[in-house]
C-alpha positions as CSV (number, residue, x, y, z in Angstrom):
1,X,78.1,153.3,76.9
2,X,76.9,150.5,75.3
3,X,79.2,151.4,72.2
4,X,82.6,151.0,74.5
5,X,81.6,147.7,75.5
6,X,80.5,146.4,71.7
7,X,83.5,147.7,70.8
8,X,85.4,145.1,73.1
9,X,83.8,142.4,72.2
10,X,84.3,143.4,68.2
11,X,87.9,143.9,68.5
12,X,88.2,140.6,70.3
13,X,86.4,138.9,68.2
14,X,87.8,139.9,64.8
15,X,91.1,139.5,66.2
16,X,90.4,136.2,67.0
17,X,88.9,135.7,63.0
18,X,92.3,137.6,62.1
19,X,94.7,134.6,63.5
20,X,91.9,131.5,62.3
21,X,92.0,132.8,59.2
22,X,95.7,131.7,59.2
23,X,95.1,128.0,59.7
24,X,93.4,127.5,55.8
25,X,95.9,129.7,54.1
26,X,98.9,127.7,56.0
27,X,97.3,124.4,54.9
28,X,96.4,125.3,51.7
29,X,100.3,127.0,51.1
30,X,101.5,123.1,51.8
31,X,98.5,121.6,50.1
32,X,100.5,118.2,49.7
33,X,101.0,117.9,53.6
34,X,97.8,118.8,54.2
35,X,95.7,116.2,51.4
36,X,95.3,113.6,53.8
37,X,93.8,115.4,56.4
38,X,90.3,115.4,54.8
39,X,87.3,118.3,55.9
40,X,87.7,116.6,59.4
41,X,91.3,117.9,59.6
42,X,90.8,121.2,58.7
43,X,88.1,121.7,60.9
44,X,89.8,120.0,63.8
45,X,92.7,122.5,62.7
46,X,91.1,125.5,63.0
47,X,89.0,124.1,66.0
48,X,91.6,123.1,68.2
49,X,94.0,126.3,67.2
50,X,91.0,128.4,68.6
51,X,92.7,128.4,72.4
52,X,96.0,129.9,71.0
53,X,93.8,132.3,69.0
54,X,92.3,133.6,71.5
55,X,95.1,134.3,73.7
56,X,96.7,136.1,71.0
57,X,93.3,138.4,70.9
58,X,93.3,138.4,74.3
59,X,96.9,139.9,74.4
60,X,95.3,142.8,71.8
61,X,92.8,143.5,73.4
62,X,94.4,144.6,77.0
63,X,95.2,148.4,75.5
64,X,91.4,149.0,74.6
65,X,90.3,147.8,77.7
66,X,92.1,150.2,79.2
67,X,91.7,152.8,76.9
68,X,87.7,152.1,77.5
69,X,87.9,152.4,81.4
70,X,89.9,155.4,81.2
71,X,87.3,157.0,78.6
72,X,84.5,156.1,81.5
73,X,86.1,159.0,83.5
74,X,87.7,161.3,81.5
75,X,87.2,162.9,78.2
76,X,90.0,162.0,75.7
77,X,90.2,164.1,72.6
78,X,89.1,162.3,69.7
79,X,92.4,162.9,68.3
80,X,94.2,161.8,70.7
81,X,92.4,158.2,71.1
82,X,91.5,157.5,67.1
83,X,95.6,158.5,66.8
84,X,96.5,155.9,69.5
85,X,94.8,153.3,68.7
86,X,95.1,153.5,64.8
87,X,98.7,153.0,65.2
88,X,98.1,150.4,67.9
89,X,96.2,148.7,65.6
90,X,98.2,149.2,62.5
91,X,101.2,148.1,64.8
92,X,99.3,144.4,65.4
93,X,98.5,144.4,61.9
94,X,101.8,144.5,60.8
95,X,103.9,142.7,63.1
96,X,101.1,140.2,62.6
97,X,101.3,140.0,58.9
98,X,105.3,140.0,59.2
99,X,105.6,136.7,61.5
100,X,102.8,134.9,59.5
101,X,104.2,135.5,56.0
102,X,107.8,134.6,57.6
103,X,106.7,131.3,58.9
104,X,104.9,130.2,55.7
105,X,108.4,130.5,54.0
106,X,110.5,129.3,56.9
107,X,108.2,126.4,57.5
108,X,109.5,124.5,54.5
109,X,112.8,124.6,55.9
110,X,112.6,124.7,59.8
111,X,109.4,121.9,59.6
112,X,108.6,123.8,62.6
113,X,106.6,127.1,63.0
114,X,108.4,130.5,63.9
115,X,109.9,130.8,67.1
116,X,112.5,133.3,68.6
117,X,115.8,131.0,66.7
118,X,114.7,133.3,63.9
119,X,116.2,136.4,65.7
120,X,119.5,134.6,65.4
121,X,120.1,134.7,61.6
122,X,118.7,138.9,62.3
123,X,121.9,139.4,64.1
124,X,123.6,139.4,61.1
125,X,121.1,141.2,58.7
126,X,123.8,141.2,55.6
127,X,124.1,137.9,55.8
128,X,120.5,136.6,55.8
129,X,119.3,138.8,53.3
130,X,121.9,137.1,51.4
131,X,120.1,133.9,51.8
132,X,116.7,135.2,50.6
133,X,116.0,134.8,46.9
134,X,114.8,138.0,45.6
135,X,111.4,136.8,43.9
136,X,111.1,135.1,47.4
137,X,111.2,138.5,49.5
138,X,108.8,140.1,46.7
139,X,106.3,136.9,47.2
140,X,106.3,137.2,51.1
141,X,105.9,140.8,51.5
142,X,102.9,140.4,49.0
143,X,101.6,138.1,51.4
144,X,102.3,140.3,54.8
145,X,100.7,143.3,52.2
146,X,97.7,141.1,52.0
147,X,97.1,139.7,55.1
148,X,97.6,143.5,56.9
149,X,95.4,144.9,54.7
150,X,92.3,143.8,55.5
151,X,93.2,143.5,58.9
152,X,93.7,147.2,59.4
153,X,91.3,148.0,57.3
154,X,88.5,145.9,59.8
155,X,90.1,147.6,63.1
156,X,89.5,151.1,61.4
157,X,85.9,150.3,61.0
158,X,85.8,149.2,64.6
159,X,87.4,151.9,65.9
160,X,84.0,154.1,64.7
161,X,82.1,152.4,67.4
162,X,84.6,153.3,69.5
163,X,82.9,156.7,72.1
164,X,85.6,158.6,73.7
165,X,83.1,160.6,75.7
166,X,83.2,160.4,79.8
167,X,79.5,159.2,80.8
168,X,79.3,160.6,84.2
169,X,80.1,159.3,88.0
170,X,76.3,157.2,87.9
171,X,77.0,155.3,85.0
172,X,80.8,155.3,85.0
173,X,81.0,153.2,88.2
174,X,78.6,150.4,87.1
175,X,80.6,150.6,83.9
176,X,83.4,150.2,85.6
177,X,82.4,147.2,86.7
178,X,81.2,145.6,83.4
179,X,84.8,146.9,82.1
180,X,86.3,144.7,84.7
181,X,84.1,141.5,84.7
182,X,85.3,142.1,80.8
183,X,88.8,142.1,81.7
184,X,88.8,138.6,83.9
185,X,87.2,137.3,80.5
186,X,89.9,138.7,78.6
187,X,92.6,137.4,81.5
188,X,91.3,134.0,80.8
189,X,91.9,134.4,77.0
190,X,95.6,135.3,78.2
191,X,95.8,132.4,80.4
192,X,94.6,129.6,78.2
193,X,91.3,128.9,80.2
194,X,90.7,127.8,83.9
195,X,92.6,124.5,83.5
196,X,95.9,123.9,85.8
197,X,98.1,124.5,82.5
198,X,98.1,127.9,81.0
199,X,98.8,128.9,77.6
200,X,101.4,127.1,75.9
201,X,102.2,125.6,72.5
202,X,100.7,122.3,73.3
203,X,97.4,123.2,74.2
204,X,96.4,122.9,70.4
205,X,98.5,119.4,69.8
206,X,95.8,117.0,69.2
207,X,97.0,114.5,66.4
208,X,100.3,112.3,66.0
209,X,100.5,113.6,62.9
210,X,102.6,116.4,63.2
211,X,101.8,118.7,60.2
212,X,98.2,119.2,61.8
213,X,99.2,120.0,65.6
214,X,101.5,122.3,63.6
215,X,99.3,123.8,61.6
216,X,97.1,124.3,64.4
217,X,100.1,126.7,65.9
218,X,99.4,130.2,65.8
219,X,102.5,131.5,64.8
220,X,102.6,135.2,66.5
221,X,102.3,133.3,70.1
222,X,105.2,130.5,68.8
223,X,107.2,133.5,68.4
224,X,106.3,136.1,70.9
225,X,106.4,133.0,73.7
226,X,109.6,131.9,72.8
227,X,111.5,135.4,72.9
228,X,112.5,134.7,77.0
229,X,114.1,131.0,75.2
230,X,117.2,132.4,73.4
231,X,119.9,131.7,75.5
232,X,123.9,130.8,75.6
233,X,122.9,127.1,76.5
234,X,126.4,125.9,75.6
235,X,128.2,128.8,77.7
236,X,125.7,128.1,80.9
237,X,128.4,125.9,82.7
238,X,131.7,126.3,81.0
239,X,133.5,123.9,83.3
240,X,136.1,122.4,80.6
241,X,136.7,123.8,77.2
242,X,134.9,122.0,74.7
243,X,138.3,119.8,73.2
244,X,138.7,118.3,76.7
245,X,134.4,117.6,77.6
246,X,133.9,115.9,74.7
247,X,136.7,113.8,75.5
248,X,135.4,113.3,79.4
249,X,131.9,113.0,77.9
250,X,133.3,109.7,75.5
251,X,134.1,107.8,78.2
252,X,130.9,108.2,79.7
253,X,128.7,108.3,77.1
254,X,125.9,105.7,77.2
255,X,125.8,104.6,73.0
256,X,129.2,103.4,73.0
257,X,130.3,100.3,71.6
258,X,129.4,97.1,74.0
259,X,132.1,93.9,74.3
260,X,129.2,91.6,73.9
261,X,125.8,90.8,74.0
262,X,123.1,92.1,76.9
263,X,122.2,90.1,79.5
264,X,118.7,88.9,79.2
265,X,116.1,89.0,81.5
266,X,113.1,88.8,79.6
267,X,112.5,85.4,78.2
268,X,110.1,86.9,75.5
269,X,112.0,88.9,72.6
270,X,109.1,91.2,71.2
271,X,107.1,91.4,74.5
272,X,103.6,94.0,74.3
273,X,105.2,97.6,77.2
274,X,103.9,99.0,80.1
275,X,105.9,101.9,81.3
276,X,103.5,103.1,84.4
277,X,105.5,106.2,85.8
278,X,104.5,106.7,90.1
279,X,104.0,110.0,90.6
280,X,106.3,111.2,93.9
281,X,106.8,107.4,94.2
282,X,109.9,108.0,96.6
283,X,111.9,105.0,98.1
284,X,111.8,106.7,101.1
285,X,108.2,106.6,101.3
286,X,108.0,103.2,99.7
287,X,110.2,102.0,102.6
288,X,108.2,103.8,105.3
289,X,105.9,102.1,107.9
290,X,103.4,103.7,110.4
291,X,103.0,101.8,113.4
292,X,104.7,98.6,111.9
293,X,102.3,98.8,108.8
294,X,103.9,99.0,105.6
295,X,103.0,102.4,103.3
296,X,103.5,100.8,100.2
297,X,102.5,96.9,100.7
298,X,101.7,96.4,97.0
299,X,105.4,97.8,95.8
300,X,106.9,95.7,98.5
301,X,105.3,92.6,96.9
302,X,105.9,93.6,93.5
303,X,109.6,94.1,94.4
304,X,109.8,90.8,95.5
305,X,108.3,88.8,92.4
306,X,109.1,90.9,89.5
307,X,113.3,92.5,88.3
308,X,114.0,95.0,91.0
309,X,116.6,98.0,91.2
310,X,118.2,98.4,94.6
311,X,120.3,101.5,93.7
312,X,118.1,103.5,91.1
313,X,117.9,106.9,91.0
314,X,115.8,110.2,89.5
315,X,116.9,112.6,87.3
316,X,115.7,115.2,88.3
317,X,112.8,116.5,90.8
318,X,109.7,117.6,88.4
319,X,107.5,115.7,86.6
320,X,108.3,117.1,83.4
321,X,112.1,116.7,83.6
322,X,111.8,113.2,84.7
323,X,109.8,112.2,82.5
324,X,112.0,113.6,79.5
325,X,114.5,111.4,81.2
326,X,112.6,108.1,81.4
327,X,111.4,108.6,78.0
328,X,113.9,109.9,76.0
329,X,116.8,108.9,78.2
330,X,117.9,112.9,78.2
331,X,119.8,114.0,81.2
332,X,117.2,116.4,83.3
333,X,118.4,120.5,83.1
334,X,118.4,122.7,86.3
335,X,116.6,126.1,85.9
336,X,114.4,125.4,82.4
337,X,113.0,121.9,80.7
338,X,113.7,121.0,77.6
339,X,110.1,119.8,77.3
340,X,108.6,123.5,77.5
341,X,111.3,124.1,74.3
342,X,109.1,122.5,71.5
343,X,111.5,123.1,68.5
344,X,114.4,121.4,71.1
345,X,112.3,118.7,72.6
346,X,111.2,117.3,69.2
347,X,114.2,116.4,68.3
348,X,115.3,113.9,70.8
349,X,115.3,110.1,70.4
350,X,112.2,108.5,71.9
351,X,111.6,104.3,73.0
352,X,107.7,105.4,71.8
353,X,109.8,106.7,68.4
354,X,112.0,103.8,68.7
355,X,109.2,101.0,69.1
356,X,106.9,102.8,66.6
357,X,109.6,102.1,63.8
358,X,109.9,98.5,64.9
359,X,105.8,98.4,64.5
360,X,104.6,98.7,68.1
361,X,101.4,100.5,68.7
362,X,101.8,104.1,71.1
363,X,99.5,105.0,73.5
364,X,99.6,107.4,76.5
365,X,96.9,107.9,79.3
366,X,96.8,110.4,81.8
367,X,93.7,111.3,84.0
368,X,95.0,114.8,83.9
369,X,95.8,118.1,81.7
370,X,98.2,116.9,79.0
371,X,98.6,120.4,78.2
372,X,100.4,121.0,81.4
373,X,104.2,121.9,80.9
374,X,103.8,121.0,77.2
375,X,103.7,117.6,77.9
376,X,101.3,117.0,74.6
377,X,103.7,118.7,72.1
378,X,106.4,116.3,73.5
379,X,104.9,113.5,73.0
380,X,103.0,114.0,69.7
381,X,106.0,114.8,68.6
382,X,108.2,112.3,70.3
383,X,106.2,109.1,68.6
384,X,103.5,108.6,71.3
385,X,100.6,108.2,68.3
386,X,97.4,108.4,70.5
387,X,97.2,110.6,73.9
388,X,94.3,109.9,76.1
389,X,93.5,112.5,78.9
390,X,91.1,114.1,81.5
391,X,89.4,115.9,78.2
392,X,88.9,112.4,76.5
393,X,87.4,110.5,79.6
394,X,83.8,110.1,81.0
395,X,83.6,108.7,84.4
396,X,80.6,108.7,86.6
397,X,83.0,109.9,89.6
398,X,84.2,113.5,90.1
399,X,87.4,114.8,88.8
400,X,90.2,116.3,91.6
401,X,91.7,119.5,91.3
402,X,94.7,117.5,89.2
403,X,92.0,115.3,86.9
404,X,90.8,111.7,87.8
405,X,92.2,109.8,90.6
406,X,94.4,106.8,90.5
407,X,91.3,104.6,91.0
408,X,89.8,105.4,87.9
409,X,92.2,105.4,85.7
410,X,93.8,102.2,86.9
411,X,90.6,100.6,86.0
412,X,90.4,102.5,83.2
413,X,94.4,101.8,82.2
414,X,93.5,97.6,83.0
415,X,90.7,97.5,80.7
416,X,92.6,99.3,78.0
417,X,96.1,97.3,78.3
418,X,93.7,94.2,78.1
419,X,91.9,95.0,74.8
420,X,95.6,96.1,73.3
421,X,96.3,92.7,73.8
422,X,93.5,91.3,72.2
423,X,94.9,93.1,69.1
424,X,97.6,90.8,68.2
425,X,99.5,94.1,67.5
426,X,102.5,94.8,69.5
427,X,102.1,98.0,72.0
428,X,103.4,100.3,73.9
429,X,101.0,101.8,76.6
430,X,101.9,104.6,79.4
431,X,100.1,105.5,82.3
432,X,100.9,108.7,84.5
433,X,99.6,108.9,87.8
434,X,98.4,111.7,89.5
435,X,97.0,110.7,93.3
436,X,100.0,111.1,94.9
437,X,100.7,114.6,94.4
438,X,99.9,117.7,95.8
439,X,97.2,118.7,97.5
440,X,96.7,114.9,98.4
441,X,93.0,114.7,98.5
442,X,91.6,111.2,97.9
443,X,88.9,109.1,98.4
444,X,90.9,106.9,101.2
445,X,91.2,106.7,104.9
446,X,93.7,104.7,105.9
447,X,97.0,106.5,107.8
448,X,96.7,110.1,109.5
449,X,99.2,111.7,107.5
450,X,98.0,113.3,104.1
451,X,101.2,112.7,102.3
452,X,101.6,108.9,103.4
453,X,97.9,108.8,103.3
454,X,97.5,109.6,99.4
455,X,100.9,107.4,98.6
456,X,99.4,104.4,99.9
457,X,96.1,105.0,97.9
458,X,98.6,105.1,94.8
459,X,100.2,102.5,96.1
460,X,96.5,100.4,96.9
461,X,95.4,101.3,93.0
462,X,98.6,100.3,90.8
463,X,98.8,96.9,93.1
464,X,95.1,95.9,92.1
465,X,95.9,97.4,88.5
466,X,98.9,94.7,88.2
467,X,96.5,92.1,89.9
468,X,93.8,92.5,87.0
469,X,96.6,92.4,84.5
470,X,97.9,89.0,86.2
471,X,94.8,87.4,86.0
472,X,94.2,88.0,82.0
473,X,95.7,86.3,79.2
474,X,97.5,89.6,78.5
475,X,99.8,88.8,81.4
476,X,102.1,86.1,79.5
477,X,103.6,88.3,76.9
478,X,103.8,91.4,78.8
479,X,106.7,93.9,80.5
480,X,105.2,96.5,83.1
481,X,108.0,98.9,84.3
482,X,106.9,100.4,87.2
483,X,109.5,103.8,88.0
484,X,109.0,106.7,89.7
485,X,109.2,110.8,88.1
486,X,111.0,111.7,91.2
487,X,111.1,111.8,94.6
488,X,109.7,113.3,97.5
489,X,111.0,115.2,100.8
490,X,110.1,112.5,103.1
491,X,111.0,112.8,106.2
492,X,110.3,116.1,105.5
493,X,114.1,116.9,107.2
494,X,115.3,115.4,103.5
495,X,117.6,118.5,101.6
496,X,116.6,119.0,98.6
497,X,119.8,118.1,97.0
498,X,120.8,115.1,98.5
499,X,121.4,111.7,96.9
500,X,118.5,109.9,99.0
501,X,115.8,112.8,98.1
502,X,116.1,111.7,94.5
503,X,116.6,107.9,95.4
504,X,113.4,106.5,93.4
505,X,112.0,102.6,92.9
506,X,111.7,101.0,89.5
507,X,110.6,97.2,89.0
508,X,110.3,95.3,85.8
509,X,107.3,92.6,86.4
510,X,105.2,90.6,83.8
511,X,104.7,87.8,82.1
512,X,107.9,88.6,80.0
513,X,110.4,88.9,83.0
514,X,112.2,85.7,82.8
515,X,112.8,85.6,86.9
516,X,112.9,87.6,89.7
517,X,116.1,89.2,90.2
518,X,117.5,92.0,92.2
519,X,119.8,94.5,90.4
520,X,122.8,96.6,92.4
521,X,124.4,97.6,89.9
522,X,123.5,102.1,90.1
523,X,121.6,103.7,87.4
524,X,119.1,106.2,86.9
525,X,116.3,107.2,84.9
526,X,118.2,108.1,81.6
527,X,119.2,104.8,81.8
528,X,116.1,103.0,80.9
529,X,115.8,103.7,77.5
530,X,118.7,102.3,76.3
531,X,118.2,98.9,78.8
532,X,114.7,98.4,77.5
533,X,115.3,98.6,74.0
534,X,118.6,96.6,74.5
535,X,116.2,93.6,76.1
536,X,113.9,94.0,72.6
537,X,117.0,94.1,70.0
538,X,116.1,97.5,69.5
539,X,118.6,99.6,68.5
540,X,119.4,102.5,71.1
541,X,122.6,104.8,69.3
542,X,120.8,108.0,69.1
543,X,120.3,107.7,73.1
544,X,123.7,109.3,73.9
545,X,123.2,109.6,77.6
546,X,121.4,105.7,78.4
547,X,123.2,103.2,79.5
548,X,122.3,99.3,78.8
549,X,122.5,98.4,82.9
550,X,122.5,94.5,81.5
551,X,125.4,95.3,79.0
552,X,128.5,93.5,79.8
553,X,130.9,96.2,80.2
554,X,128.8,99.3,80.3
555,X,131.0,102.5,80.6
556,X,131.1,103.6,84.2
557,X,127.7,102.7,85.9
558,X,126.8,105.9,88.2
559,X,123.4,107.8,88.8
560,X,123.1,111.5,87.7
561,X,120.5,114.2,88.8
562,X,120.4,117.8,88.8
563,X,117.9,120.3,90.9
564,X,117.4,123.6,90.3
565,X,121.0,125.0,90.4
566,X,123.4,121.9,90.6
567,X,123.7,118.6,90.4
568,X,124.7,115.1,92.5
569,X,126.7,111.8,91.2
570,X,126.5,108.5,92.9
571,X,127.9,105.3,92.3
572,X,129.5,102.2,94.4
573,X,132.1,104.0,95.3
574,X,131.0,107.0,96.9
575,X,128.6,110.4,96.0
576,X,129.6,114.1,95.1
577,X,127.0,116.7,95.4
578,X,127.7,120.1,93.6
579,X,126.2,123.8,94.2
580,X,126.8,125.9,91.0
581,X,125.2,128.8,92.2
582,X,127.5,128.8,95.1
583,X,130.3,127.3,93.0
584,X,131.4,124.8,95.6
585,X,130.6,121.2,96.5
586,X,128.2,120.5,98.9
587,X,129.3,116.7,99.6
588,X,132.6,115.3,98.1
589,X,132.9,111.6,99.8
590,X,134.7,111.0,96.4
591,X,136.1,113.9,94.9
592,X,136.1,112.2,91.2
593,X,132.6,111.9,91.0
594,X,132.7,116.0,90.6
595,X,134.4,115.8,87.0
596,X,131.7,113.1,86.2
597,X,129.0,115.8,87.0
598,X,130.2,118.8,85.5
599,X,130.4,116.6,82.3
600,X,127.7,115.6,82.2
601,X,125.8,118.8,83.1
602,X,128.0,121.1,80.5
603,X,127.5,118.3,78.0
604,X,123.7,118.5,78.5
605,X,123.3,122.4,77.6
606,X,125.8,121.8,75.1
607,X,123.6,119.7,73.4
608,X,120.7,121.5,74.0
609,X,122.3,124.9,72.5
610,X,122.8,122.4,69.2
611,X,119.2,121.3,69.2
């Protein structure tokens, strides 16, 4: 019996040696993109490409683990089993050596690895082939030949260990057993680990340099997780055809040209950033009161001294999507997220990107799993330089089930914003927080209500975060925007598709923020990009959605969101709420706002089908 387990762990285990194996011969293939990465890089390479690795062996391994079980019980003819598995095996092998010697010639190109676009160019087989130099297709399949080889040639020999024979009731139900403990191990594999993200692309980002996270990609997952991504985004809302929404999308459009110069409200040009997104931070909650006591005392305050925006809204109502939106002023989707489409998501124009070019310093914190929804590979490869999460911290405390609380890492984000500023370097520095969601557990006692309860711990830690930042020298040349990734149902009677649902606070406060100043004019979270840079003499063009809110004549000033099948519009003049799954609007108090929705939703999977 002992033989069916060691066979297991041996197929695992060179499977896992199969896809590592990949990481040197990808780096060495583009030696010149790899020279500055040094002994150091190559190991964290293959190191941090481990958790993909595994999956992938994980994945391989499911068949034998049955086939082992079953073998417990009943007697399988040896030819039956050694035929099965030999051409499972050579199967992996192959389709393995095919997607890896692919890759290593698309990579050049694409400057991405493999994914499921590939299958595009296959619907038209005459046609690619025609692109593919001959010595070309002679080099790579030399490469897939070499690369199979070996492999097969290892699962042969571990197929001898395999023992087909049944081993009896008394030792096949303890077996059984072991065969099953195996399988939760191999499950993990599968999953990624016991972490809140599961497997996914950006669980082996770990640099800002790109070439490294990518080379830290196993290829066979980039491909095999991206099959379920090829879709007809353009053709996903065909509302106008595409002559008459590029021309509604024009006069919307957020990069067109301005009549004059922004309005300041920063008397500092360069100022050191401080984009702190509030996790759940809804203004309905930040408005609530229990008993006559405020929920939110701290935002109240801040609202009051810093550049506040009466009429802002979310884009959407997941963390991801939102912040997608706040960063890279991209209009949130309704049933996917750009951010969990790497080869999409890279593409779009960043203020990290934007601020990096202009020599500011990147750095994003969050007490939690960056990993989660892919959020690393966005960033990494959005221009945030230096990612700092739950993995990267020691604190004496205890993490919660979603990483460290807001107490901790507000400290922890004070003390860092601080010693930026002690730099002399310009900076950019984000903060995520995580108290304030789901399951609401934290160490704070202060209103009956879990929901309210957690908010105003939130609410407690970013106030005495600002305070510390007040009372240091950093204060003087700094912008902190405080915004919100979405809202919350509160009062729990709130529709999930309504405009005050997705209703959401920002503030601009610092010692940068030339006067406080309230701000009516509506706007959302796309809209920040373009306003921010605008106050820095940035230059925002390749932010086609964002909208300068301090621009003289803007084009029409309205807030945009979508939820999972639909979208809602609200400006001065009114608010339009649409259900596409039910093709009909939900709320029409003016009817206009409709066309301004369906424009800008189309326009947003148009664009994403071009990414």
């Amino acid at each position: 019996m002992r033989r069916k387990f060691a066979f297991l762990v041996t197929v695992f285990c060179a499977t896992v040696l199969a896809m590592a194996v990949q990481k040197p011969v990808f780096m060495a293939w583009y030696a010149a993109e790899a020279a500055g990465a040094g002994f150091g890089g190559w190991m964290e390479v293959l190191w941090h490409g481990l958790t993909l690795d595994m999956t992938v062996a994980g994945y391989v391994t499911a068949l034998p683990l049955l086939a082992v079980l079953l073998s417990l019980w009943v007697r399988i003819p040896e030819r039956v089993w050694r035929g099965v598995l030999t051409a499972y095996f050579a199967l992996i092998a192959v389709v393995t050596a095919v997607i890896f010697a692919v890759d290593v010639a698309l990579y050049e190109h694409w400057g991405f690895r493999i994914d499921a676009t590939v299958l595009i160019y296959l619907s038209d087989p005459e046609e690619a082939m025609a692109s593919v130099d001959f010595w070309l297709g002679v080099r790579q399949t030399l490469l897939a030949a070499a690369y199979a080889a070996p492999m097969l040639w290892a699962y042969c020999r571990i197929l001898r260990i395999f023992d087909g024979r049944p081993v009896g009731w008394r030792l096949a139900l303890p077996g059984s057993l072991v065969v099953v403990v195996l399988a939760g191990f191999d499950f993990l594999a599968i999953r990624g680990g016991l972490g809140a993200s599961v497997a996914n692309v950006s669980k082996v980002y770990f640099s800002p340099v790109p070439f490294l996270n990518h080379a830290a990609t196993n290829p066979v997952f980039s491909f095999l997780s991206s099959l379920g991504d090829r879709a007809d985004y353009a053709g996903e809302y065909p509302f106008f055809d595409e002559e008459t929404r590029a021309a509604k999308f024009d006069a919307l459009r957020g990069n067109g040209p301005a009549a004059g110069p922004t309005e300041r409200v920063l008397d500092t040009l360069r100022p050191n950033v401080v984009i702190v997104i509030l996790e759940s931070f809804a203004r309905t909650v930040m408005d609530a009161e229990v008993d006559g006591e405020p929920v939110m005392p701290n935002m109240q305050r801040l609202k009051r001294e810093g550049v506040w925006f009466e009429n802002f809204f979310a884009n959407s109502f997941r963390t991801d999507r939102g912040e997608v939106a706040i960063l890279s002023g991209f209009p949130a989707q309704t049933r996917m997220s750009i951010m969990k489409l790497p080869a999409k998501s890279r593409n779009l124009p960043s203020v990290a990107r934007s601020l990096a070019g202009e020599g500011y310093k990147t750095s994003f914190a969050y007490g939690g799993d960056l990993n989660f929804t892919n959020q690393a590979s966005y960033m990494y490869a959005t221009g945030w330089q230096e990612l700092i999460w739950q993995k990267d911290l020691r604190f004496d405390a205890p993490a919660s089930d979603w990483g460290y609380d807001d107490r901790l890492m507000c400290d922890w984000f004070a003390d860092r914003v601080i010693a930026l500023s002690e730099s002399r370097e310009p900076f950019l520095a984000g903060l995520l927080t995580l108290s304030s969601h789901t399951p609401f557990d934290v160490p704070y006692a202060k209103f009956d209500d879990r929901v309210l309860n957690a908010m105003a711990f939130s609410d407690d830690c970013v106030g005495k975060m600002i305070d510390r930042l007040k009372a240091s020298p950093a204060w003087e040349n700094l912008l902190v925007v405080l915004v919100a990734d979405h809202g919350y149902p509160y009062p729990r009677t709130l529709a999930y598709n309504e405009p005050l649902r997705h209703r959401i606070p920002m503030i601009w406060t610092g010692g940068a923020v030339a006067r406080p100043r309230v701000v009516e004019d509506y706007a959302s979270q796309i809209d920040i990009a373009a306003t921010l840079l605008a106050q820095l003499g940035v230059p925002h063009d390749d932010f086609d959605y964002s909208k300068d809110i301090f621009a003289p004549t803007p084009p029409r000033k309205f807030a945009y969101y979508a939820f999972n099948d639909g979208f809602g519009v609200v400006d001065a003049s009114g608010e339009a709420v649409w259900d596409a799954t039910g093709g009909r609007a939900v709320t029409e108090t003016n009817p206009e706002l409709l066309d301004v929705g369906r424009t800008m939703l189309q326009t947003t999977y148009v664009d994403i089908g071009r990414r």
